[in-house]
C-alpha positions as CSV (number, residue, x, y, z in Angstrom):
1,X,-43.1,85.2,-55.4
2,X,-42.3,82.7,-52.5
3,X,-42.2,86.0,-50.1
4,X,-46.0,86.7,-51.2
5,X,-46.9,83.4,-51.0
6,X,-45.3,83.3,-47.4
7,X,-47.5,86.3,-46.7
8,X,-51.1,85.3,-48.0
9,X,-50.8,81.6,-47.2
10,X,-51.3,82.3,-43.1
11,X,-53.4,85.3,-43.7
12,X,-55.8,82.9,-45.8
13,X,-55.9,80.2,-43.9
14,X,-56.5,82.1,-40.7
15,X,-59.5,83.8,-42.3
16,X,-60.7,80.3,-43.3
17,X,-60.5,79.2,-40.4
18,X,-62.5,82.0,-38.8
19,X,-65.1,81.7,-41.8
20,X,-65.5,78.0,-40.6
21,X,-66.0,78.7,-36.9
22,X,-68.1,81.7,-37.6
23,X,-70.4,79.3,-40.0
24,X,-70.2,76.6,-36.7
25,X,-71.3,78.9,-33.8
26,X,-74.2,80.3,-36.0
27,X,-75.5,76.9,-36.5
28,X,-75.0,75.9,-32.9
29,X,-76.6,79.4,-31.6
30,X,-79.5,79.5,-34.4
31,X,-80.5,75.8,-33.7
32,X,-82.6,76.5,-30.3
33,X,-84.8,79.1,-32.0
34,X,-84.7,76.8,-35.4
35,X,-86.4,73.4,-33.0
36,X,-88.9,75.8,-31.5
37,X,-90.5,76.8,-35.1
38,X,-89.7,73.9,-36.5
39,X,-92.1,72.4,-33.6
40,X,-94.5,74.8,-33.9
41,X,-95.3,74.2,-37.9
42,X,-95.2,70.5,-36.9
43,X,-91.9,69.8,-39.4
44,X,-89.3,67.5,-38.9
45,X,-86.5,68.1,-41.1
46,X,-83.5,66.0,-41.9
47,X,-80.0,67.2,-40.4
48,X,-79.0,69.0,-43.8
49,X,-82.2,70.9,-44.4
50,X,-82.3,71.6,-40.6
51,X,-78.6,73.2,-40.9
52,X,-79.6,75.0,-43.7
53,X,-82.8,76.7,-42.0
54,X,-80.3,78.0,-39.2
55,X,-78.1,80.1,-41.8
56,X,-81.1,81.9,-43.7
57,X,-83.4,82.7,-40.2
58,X,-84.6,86.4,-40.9
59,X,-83.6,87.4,-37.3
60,X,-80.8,85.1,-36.4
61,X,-78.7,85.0,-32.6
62,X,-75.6,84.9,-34.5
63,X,-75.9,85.8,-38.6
64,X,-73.9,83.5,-40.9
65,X,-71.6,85.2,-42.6
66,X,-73.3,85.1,-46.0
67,X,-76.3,87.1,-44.4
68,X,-74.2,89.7,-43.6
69,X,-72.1,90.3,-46.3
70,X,-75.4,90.6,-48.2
71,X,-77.1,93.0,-45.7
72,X,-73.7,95.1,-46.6
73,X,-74.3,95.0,-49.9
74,X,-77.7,95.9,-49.8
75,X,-77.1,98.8,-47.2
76,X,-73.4,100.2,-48.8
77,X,-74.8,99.9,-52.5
78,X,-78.5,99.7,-53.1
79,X,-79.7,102.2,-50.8
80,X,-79.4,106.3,-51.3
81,X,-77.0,107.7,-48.9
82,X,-79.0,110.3,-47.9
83,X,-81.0,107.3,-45.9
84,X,-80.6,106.8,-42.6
85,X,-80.3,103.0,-42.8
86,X,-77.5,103.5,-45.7
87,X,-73.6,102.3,-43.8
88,X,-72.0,105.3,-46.0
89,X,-74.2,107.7,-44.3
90,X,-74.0,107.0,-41.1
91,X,-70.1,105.7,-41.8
92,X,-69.8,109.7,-42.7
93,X,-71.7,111.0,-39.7
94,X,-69.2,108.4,-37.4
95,X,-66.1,109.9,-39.9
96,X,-67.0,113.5,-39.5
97,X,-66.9,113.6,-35.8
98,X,-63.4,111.3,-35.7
99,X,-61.4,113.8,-38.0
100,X,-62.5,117.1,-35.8
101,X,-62.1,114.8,-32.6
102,X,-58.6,113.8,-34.3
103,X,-58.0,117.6,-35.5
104,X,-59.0,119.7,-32.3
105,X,-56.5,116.3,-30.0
106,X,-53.7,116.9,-32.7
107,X,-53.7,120.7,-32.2
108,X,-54.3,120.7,-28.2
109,X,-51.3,118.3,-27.9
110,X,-48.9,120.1,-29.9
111,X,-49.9,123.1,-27.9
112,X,-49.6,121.4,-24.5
113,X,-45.8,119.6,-25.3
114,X,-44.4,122.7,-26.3
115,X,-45.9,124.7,-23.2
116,X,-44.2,121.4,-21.2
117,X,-41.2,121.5,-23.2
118,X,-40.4,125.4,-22.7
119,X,-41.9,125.5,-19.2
120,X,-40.9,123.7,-16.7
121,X,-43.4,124.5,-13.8
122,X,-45.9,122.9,-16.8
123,X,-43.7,119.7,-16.9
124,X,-43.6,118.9,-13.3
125,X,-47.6,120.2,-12.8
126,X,-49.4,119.3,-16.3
127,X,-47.4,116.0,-17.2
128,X,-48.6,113.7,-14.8
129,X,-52.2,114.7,-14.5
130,X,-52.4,114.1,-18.6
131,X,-51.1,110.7,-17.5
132,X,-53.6,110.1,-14.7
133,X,-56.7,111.6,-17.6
134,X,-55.9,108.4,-19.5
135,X,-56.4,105.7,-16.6
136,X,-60.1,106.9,-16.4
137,X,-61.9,104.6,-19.0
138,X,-63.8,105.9,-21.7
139,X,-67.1,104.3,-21.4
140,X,-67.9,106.3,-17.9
141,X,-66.7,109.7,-19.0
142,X,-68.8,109.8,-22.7
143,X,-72.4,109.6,-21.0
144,X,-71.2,112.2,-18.6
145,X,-69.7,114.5,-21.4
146,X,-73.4,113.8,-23.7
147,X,-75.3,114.4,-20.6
148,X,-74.1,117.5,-19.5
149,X,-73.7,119.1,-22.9
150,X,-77.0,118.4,-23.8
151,X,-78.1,120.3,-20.7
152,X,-76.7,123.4,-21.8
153,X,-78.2,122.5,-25.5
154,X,-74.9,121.6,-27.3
155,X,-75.8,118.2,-29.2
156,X,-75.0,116.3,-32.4
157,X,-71.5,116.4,-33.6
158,X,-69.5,118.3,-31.0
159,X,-70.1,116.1,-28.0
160,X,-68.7,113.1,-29.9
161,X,-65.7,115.5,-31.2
162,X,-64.6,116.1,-27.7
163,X,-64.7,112.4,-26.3
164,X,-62.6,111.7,-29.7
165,X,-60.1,114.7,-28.4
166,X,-60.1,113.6,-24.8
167,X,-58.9,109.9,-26.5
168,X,-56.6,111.3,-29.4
169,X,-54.7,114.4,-27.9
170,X,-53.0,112.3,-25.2
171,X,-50.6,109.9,-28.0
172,X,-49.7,113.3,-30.2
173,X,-48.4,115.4,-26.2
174,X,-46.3,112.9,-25.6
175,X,-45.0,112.3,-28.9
176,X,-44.6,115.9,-29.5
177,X,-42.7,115.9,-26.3
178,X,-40.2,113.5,-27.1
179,X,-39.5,114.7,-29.9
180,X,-39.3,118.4,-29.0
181,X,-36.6,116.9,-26.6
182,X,-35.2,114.8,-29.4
183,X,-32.2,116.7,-30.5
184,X,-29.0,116.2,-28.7
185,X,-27.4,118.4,-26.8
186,X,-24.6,119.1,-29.1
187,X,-26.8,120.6,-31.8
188,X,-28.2,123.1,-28.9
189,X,-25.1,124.2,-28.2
190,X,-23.8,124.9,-31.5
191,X,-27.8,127.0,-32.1
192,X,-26.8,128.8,-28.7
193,X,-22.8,129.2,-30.7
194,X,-24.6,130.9,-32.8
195,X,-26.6,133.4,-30.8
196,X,-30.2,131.8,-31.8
197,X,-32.9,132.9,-30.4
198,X,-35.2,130.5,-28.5
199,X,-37.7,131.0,-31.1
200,X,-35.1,130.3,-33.9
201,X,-33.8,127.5,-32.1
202,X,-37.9,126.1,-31.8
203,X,-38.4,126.6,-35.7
204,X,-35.1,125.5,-36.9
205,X,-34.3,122.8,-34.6
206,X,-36.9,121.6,-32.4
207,X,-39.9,121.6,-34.9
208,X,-38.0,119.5,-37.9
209,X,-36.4,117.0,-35.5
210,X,-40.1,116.3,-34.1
211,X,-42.1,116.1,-37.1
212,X,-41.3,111.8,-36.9
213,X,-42.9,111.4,-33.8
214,X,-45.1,113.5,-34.7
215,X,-46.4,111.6,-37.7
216,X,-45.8,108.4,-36.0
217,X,-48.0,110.0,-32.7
218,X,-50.9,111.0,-35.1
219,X,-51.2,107.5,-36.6
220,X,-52.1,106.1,-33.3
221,X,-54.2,108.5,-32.2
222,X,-56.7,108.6,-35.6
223,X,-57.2,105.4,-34.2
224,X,-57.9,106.4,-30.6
225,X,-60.1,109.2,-32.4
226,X,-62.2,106.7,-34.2
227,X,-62.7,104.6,-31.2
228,X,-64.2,108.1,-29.1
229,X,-66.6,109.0,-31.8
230,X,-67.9,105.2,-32.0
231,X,-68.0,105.4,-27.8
232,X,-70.0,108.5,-28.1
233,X,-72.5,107.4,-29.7
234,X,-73.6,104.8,-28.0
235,X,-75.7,107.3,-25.5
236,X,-77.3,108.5,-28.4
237,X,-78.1,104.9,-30.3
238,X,-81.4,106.1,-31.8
239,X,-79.1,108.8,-33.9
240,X,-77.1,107.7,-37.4
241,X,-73.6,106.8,-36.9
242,X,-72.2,103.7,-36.9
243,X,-73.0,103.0,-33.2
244,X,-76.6,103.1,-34.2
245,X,-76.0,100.2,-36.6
246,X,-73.7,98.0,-34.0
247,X,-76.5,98.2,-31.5
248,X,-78.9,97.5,-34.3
């Protein structure tokens, strides 16, 4: 019981603190625009009801956090998900694209550490231009990608796919080939005692002692995934995803 309490006691106060500060900067953001009506209608409210007009404005700098747990509500729950404006719709179009982005960078980096693994003209050659491809930030490369596909009439979920691959196959390649390398050297030599075959010696050996880092490699980059297929939408705002909503 103390080790719970331990655990929610920071969390929960950390959150109320944020809460507060959240509730502070929309009042200090909202108040400008607040003076300027409030001038206009000739009013002159007291310091309560003044505070209170900057956390229900219908188009607020900063929303309060009330406002938008309730435009979540109304958006998650009370509309039909067919509708564009609905958060599970366009939270399905944004997870559609992330899971075949995350499917097609799982499969090209197992494919690529085992062709660095077994071949060793790939390992000097391929390794350190995967290295470089991730120093190039995202943001430049998914207009280009959007742009250029659409020239050639390939649009909606495949662009975004391919920005989540170019972000999610680089964490599972080099997982994969750590732990294709992973077993020591005494376990190859008792495989080559027993006359395996490198394909045997893939299967039986290499394969099970990498299926950690593989795991642990695919947990970092669903994340990575997510993050491309949110990027890639933001050249296409107008279209549902949850990009669309963020800019909204």
């Amino acid at each position: 019981m103390d080790s719970f309490r331990d655990k929610i006691v920071p969390v929960t106060s950390i959150l109320l603190g944020v809460v507060v500060v959240w509730y502070v900067m929309a009042v200090i953001l909202n108040a400008p625009f607040q003076r300027d009506l409030d001038r206009r209608a000739n009013q002159t409210p007291g310091f309560v009801e003044f505070i209170g007009k900057t956390l229900v404005q219908p188009k607020p700098t900063l929303p309060a956090p009330h406002q938008v747990a309730v435009n979540f509500f109304e958006n998650t729950f009370l509309r039909s998900i067919t509708s564009n404006r609905s958060l599970v719709y366009n939270a399905w179009v944004t997870l559609s694209s992330t899971l075949l982005g995350f499917a097609f960078g799982t499969a090209l980096g197992i494919v690529i550490a085992v062709g660095i693994v077994h071949v060793a003209t790939l390992d000097r050659s391929l390794m350190p231009w995967i290295i470089a491809s991730q120093t190039i930030p995202i943001l430049a490369v998914a207009p280009m990608i959007i742009v250029v596909l659409a020239a050639v009439g390939i649009t909606g979920l495949i662009p975004k796919a391919l920005i989540s691959t170019y972000l999610s196959f680089f964490p599972v390649a080099v997982g994969m080939v750590k732990g294709l390398r992973s077993p020591e050297l005494t376990h190859l030599d008792l495989m080559h005692t027993y006359n395996a075959s490198a394909s045997q010696t893939f299967w039986k050996l290499r394969v099970p002692a990498s299926v950690p880092f593989l795991f642990t490699s695919m947990k970092v980059a669903v994340a990575a995934s997510l993050v491309g297929a949110i990027v890639g939408e933001f050249p296409n705002g107008a279209l549902p995803g949850i990009s669309a909503n963020m800019l909204a």
